[in-house]
N, C-alpha and C positions, 0 to 999 in steps of 0.2 A: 504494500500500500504506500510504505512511502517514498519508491520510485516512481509510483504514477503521479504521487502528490508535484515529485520536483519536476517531472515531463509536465504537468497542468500548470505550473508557475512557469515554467519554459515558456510555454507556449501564448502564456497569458502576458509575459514580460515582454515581447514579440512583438504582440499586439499592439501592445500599450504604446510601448518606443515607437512603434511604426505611427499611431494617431499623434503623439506628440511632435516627436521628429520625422518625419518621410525622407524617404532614400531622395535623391535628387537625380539620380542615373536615370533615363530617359528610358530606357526597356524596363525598369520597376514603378514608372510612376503609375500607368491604370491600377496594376494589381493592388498597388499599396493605396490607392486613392482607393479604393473599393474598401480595404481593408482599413484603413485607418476610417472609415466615413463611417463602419457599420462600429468597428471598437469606440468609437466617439458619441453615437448615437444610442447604443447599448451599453455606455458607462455604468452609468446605475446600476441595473441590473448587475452588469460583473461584477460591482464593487459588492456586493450583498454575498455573489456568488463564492467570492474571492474570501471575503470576511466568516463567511460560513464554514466553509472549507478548510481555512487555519483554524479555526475553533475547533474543526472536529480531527485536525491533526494533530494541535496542541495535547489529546487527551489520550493520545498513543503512547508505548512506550518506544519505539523506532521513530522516531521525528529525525525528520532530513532540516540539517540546518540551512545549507542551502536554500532547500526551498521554501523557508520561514524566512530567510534575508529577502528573497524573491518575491514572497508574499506581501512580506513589508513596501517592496519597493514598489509592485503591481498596485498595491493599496495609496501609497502616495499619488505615483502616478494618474491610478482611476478617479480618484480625490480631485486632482490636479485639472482635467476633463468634464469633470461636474462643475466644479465653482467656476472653470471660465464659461460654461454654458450656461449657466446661470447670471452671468456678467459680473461674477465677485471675484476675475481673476485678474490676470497683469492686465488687460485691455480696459478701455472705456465704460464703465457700470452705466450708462445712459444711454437710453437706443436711439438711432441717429433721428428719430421722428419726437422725438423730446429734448431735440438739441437747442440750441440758444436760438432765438427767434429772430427772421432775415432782419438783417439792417434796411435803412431807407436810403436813397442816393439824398443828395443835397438840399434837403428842408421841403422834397417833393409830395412825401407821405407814402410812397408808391417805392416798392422795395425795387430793389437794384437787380438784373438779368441774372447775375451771379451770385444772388445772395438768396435767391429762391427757393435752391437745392440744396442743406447743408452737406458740408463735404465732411468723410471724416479724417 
């Protein structure tokens, strides 16, 4: 059991890096956009999955430390996926349609061509 444990943190730490960081090599981007899009998307979910799964590894007496570092670090990362999808991460917590309200060109009242569409 606790060879599969550290192949499922394998595999799960894989993922994670790939939705965090994407290869940039030009023959890996579809697969890894695919894959990073659905680990990003199913955060949540893994993170429970993830968290369940060291709980009930913690209670063996063969625990793979390895895959309890791996655990640990899947669990940062899936953490890390949640809170910027939620907008509490490094990026902007404001969604661009609550952004600061277009400016007016010169005393006209009438907002300025570029200032209609906030940019982020």
């Amino acid at each position: 059991m606790s060879r599969s444990f550290l192949v499922r943190q394998l595999l799960g730490s894989a993922l994670t890096g790939n939705a965090l960081r994407p290869p940039q090599h030009y023959l890996a981007q579809i697969p890894a956009m695919f894959a990073g899009w659905l680990s990003g998307e199913l955060a949540p979910h893994l993170l429970t999955l993830t968290v369940a799964d060291t709980a009930l590894q913690l209670r063996r007496r063969d625990r793979s430390r390895l895959g309890l570092v791996l655990a640990a670090a899947n669990t940062v990362g899936l953490a890390t996926l949640v809170a910027e999808s939620l907008g509490r991460g490094t990026g902007s917590t404001r969604p661009w349609w609550k952004a600061s309200a277009p400016t007016t060109s010169s005393g006209s009242g009438r907002p300025t061509p570029t200032s209609t569409c906030p940019r982020r």
